[in-house]
C-alpha positions as CSV (number, residue, x, y, z in Angstrom):
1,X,71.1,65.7,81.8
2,X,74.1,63.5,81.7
3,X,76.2,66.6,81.2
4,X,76.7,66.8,85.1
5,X,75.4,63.6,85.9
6,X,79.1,61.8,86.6
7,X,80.2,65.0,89.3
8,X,80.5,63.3,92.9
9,X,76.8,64.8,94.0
10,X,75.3,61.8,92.8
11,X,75.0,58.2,93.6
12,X,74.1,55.2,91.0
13,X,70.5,55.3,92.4
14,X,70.3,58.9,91.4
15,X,71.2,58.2,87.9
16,X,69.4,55.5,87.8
17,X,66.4,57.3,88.9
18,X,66.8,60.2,85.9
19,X,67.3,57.5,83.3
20,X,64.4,55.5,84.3
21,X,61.8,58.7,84.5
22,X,63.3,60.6,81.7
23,X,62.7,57.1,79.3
24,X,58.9,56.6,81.3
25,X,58.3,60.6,80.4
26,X,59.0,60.3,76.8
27,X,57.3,57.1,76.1
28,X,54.1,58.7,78.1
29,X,51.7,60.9,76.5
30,X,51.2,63.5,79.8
31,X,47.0,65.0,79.5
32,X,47.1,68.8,78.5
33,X,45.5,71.2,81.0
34,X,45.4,73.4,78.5
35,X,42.9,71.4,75.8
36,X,40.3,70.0,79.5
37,X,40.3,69.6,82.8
38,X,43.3,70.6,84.6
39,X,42.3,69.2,87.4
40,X,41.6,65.6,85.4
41,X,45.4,66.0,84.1
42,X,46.7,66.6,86.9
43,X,45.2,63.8,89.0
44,X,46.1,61.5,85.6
45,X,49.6,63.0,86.1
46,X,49.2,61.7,89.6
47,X,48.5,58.5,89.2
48,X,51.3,57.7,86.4
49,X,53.5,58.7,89.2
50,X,52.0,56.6,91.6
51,X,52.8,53.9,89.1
52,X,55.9,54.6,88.2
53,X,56.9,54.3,91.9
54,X,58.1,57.7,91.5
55,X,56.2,59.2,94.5
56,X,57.8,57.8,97.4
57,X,60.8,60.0,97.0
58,X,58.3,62.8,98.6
59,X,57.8,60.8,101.7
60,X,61.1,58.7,102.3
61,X,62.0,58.6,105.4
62,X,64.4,59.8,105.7
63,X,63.7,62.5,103.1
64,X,66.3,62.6,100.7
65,X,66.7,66.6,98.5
66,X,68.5,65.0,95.5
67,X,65.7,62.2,94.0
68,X,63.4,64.8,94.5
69,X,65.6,67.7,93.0
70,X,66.6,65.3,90.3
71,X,63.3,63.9,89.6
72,X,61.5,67.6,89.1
73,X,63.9,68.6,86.6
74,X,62.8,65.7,84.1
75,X,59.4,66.3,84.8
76,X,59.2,69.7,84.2
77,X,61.1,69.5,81.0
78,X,58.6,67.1,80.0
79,X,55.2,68.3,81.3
80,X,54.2,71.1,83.8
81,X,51.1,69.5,84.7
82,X,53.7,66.5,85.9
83,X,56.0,68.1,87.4
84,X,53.3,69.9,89.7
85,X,51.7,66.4,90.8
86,X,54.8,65.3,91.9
87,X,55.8,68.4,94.0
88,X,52.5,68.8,95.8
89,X,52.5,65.8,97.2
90,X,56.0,66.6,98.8
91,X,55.1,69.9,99.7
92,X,51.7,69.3,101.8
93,X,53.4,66.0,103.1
94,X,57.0,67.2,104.6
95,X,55.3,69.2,107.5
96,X,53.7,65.5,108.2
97,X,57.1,64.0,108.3
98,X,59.0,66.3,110.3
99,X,56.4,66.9,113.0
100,X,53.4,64.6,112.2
101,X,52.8,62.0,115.6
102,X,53.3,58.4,114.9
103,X,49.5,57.5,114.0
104,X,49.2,60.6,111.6
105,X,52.4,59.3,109.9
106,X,51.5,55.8,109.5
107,X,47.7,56.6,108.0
108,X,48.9,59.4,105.9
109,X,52.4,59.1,104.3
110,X,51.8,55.9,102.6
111,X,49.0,56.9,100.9
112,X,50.9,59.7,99.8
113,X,53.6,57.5,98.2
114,X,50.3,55.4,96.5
115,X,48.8,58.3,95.4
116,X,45.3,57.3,97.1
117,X,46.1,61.1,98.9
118,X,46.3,64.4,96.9
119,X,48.1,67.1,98.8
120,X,47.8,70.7,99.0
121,X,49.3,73.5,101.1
122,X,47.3,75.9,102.0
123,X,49.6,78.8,103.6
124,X,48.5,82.0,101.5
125,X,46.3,84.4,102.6
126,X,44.8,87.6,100.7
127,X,47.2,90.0,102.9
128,X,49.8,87.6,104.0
129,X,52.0,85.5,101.1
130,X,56.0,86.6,101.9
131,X,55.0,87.6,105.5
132,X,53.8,84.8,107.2
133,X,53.3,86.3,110.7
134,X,50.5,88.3,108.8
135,X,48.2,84.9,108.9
136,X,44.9,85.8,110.2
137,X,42.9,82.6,109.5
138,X,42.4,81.0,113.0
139,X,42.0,77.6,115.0
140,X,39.9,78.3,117.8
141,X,40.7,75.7,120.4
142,X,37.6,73.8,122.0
143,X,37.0,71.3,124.5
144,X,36.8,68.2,121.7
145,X,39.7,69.9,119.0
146,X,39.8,73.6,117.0
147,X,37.5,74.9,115.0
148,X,39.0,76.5,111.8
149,X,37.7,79.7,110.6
150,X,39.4,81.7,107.3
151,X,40.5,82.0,103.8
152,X,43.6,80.7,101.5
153,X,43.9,81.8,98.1
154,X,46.4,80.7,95.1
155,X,46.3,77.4,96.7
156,X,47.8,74.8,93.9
157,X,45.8,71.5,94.0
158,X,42.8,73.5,95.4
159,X,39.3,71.3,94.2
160,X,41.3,67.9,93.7
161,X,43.5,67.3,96.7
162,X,41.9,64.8,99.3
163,X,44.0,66.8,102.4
164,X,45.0,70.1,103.0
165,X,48.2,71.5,105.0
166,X,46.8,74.0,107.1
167,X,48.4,76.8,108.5
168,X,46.8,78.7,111.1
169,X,46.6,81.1,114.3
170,X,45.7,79.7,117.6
171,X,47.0,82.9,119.7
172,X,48.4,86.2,118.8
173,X,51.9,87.2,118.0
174,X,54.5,85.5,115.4
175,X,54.7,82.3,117.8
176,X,51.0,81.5,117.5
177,X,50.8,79.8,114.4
178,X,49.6,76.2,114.4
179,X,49.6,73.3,111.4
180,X,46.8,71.0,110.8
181,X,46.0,68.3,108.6
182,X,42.5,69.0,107.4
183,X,40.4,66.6,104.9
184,X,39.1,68.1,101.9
185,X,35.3,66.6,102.9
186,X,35.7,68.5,106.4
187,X,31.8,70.1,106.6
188,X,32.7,73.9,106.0
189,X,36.1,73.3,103.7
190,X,34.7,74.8,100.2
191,X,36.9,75.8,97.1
192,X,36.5,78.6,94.6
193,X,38.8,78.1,91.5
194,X,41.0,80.7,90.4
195,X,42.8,81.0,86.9
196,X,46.7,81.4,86.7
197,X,48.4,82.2,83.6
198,X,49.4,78.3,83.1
199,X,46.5,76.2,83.9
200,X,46.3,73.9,86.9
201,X,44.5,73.6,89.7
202,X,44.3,76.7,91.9
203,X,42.0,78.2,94.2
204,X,40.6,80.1,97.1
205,X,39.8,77.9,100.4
206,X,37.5,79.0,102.3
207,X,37.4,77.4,106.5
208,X,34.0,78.1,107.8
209,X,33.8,76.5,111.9
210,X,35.9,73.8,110.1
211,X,36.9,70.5,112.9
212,X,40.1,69.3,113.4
213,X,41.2,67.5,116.2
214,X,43.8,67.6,118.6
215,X,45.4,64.6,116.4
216,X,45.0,66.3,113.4
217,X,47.5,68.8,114.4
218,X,51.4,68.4,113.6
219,X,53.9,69.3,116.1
220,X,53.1,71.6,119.6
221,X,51.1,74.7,119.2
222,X,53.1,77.4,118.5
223,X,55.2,75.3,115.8
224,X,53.5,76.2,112.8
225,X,55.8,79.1,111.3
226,X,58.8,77.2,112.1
227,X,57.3,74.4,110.3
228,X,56.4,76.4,107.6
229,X,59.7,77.7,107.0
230,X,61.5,74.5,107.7
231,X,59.2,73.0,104.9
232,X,59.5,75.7,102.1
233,X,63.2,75.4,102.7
234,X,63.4,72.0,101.7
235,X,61.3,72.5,98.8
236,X,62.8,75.5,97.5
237,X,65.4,73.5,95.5
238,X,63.0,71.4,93.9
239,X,61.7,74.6,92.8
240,X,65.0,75.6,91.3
241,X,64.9,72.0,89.7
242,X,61.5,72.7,87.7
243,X,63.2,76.0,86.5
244,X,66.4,74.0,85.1
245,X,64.3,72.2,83.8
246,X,61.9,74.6,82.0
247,X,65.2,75.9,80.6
248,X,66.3,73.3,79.6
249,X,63.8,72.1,77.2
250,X,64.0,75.7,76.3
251,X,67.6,75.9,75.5
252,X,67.3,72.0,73.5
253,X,64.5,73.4,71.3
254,X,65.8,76.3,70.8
255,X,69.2,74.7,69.7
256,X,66.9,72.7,67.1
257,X,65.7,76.1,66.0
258,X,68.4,77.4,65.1
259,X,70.2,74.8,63.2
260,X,67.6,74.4,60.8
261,X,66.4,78.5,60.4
262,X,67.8,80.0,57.2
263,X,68.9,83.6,57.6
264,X,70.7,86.1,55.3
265,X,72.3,83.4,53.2
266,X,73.3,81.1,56.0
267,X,71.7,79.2,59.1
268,X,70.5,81.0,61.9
269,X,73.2,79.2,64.1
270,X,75.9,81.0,62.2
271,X,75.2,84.2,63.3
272,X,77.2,85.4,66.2
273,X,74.6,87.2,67.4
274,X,72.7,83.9,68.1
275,X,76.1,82.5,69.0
276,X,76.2,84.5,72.0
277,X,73.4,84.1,73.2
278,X,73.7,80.6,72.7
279,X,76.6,80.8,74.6
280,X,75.4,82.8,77.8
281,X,72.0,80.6,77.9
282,X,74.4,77.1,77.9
283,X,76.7,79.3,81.3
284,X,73.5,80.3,83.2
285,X,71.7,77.1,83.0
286,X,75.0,75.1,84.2
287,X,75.5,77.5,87.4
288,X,71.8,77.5,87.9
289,X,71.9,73.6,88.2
290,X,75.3,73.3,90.3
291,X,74.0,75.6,92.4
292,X,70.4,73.5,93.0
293,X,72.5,70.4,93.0
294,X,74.5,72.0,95.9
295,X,71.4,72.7,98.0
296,X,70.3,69.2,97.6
297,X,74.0,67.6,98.1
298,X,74.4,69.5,101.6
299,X,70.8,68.9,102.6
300,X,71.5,64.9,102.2
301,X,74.7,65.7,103.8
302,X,73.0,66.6,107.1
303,X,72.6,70.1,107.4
304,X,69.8,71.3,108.9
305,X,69.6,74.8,107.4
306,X,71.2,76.4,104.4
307,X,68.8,79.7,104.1
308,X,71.4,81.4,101.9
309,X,72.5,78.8,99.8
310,X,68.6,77.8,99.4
311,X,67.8,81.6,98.5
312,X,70.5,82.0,95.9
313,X,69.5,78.6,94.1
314,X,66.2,79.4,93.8
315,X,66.7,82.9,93.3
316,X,69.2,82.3,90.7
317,X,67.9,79.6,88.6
318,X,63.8,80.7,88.7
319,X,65.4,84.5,86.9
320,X,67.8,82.7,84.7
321,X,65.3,80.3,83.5
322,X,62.9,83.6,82.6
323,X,66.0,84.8,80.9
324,X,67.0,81.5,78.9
325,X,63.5,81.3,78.0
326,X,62.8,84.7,76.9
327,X,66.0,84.4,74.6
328,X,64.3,81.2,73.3
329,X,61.6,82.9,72.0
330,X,63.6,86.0,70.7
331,X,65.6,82.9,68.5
332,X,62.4,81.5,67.6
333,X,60.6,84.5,66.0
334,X,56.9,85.2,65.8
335,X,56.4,81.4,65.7
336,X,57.7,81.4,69.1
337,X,54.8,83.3,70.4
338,X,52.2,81.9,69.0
339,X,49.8,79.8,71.1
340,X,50.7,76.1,71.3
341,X,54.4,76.7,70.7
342,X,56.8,74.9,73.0
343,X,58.2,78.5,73.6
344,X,55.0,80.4,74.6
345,X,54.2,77.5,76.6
346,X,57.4,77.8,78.7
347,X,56.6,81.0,79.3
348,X,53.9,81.4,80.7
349,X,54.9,78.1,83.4
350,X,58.1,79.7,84.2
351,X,56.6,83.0,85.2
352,X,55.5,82.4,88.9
353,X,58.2,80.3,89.8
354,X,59.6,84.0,90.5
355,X,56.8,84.3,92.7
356,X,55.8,81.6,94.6
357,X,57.5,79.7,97.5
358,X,59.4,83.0,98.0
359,X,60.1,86.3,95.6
360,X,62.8,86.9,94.2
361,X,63.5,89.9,96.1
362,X,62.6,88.0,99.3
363,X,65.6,85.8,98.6
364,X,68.1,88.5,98.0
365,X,66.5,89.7,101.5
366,X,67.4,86.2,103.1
367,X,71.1,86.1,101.2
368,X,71.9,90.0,102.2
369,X,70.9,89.4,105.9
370,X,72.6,86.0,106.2
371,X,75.5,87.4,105.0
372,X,75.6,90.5,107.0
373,X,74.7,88.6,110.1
374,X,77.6,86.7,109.8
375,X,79.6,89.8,109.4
């Protein structure tokens, strides 16, 4: 990474933070969810982090983008399984941190940094994933609290987190959506696993007359879509950081590939076929990581918002990881796709990346409109 590392978007403590995790990463020997348990490697993944010190850049107050952008990108090039550990704790913590009350904050966010907590964030719903207002799980309000009643599904961390991040709908109409912090022992919280294409923990959530009270609820009623979007906003760059890097151990390996591969009488780096696409993989992982870097550097700079410059990061570098990736493999032959390779492995963990936190298409959406708005 030290490629960009000397541009002005840093400070000494962020270099010092990719130094220090990049060495702890490759002296570590990261649990494979695909050979067990992911929910074992995960929570192992957890705890190394814990250690490291590494997870109180999810809960700083206050919350700095670039440690957090910065620290996703080593972990993903070095485990998936890492790299998720790290941003779920972020992601089901920043709705606490931007509208938790003073008591909530003080039980919950340390033990978030310790790892003692394992988050989850449990906003998808069957018929309701990039349209929000669709939510139909509800928080009947009572005379001691709510009573939750509903389903999530393709919930990361679902089966191993200790709390859950709940979004939910206390009235009708696109203002009546409430968050909640909800305990993963809560009498009628249950979890069904589900399977994604590159293990970790995922699952449906099931909220059956499930109690939560008044305290347990973050900001005003009413808050809770805001809240959502103000959250996946923030943590949309880190998601652009896992696809650089993704990529980049793509683009490193495949670099190794190519050196050594014989081919018609000379090394497959010679051909200027390969060349090229040498070439356009080295340009689109460069803009895809200036552009995430950007996000982050005007987020620590004190904007509030950025949904376009968000949406083209993270619409940007999640496609032109899939393409760096996919040219990878095409370098690397049929050993590139067989199970266990570095290449196959990469993927099938880049894939929803496309997906989740926002489509693709969903971004262009949010860039067009912005941009027309304006207009």
């Amino acid at each position: 990474m030290q490629d960009l590392l000397n541009l002005p978007f840093f400070t000494d403590a962020d270099r010092a933070l990719v130094r220090e995790l990049d060495a702890a990463a490759w002296a570590h020997i990261w649990l494979d969810p695909e050979k067990g348990d992911d929910g074992a490697a995960l929570l192992a993944a957890l705890h190394t982090l814990a250690e490291w010190g590494a997870l109180k850049h999810t809960v700083a107050e206050p919350w700095r983008q670039m440690p957090n952008v910065l620290a996703r990108e080593v972990l993903a090039y070095h485990s998936g399984i890492a790299d998720l550990a790290f941003v779920m704790q972020a992601l089901g913590s920043i709705a606490i941190g931007l509208m938790g009350n003073p008591e909530l904050k003080a039980a919950m966010l340390p033990k978030v940094a310790s790892g003692e907590a394992c988050m989850a964030f449990a906003l998808t719903e069957p018929d309701a994933g990039s349209d929000l207002a669709a939510l139909t799980t509800r928080a009947a309000k009572g005379p001691e609290g709510y009573r939750i009643t509903g389903l999530k599904h393709l919930i990361s961390n679902a089966g191993v987190a200790t709390h859950y991040t709940v979004f939910a709908r206390t009235s009708d109409g696109p203002r009546g959506i409430s968050a909640f912090v909800v305990p993963a022992d809560s009498a009628g919280l249950s979890v069904e696993k589900q399977r994604p294409i590159s293990p970790h923990p995922l699952g449906v959530v099931r909220f059956e007359n499930v109690a939560v009270s008044a305290d347990q609820r973050l900001g005003n009623e009413g808050d809770g879509l805001k809240l959502a979007l103000m959250t996946l906003e923030r943590c949309r760059p880190t998601v652009a950081a896992a696809a650089n890097g993704f990529a980049r151990r793509a683009f490193e390996e495949c670099i190794k590939h190519v050196r050594h591969r014989g081919m018609f009488g000379a090394m497959l780096a010679d051909q200027p076929i390969a060349q090229g696409l040498i070439a356009e993989m080295s340009a689109r992982l460069d803009s895809s990581r200036l552009l995430t870097y950007r996000t982050a550097w005007q987020f620590d700079q004190g904007a509030a918002r950025q949904p376009r410059e968000v949406a083209i990061a993270k619409w940007q570098a999640t496609e032109n990881a899939q393409w760096v990736i996919d040219k990878a493999m095409q370098l690397a032959g049929g050993v590139g796709v067989l199970h266990g390779s570095v290449f196959e492995r990469l993927y099938r963990e880049i894939r929803p990346l496309r997906i989740y936190e926002g489509a693709s298409e969903v971004q262009q959406l949010v860039i067009a409109r912005s941009l027309l708005e304006k207009r």
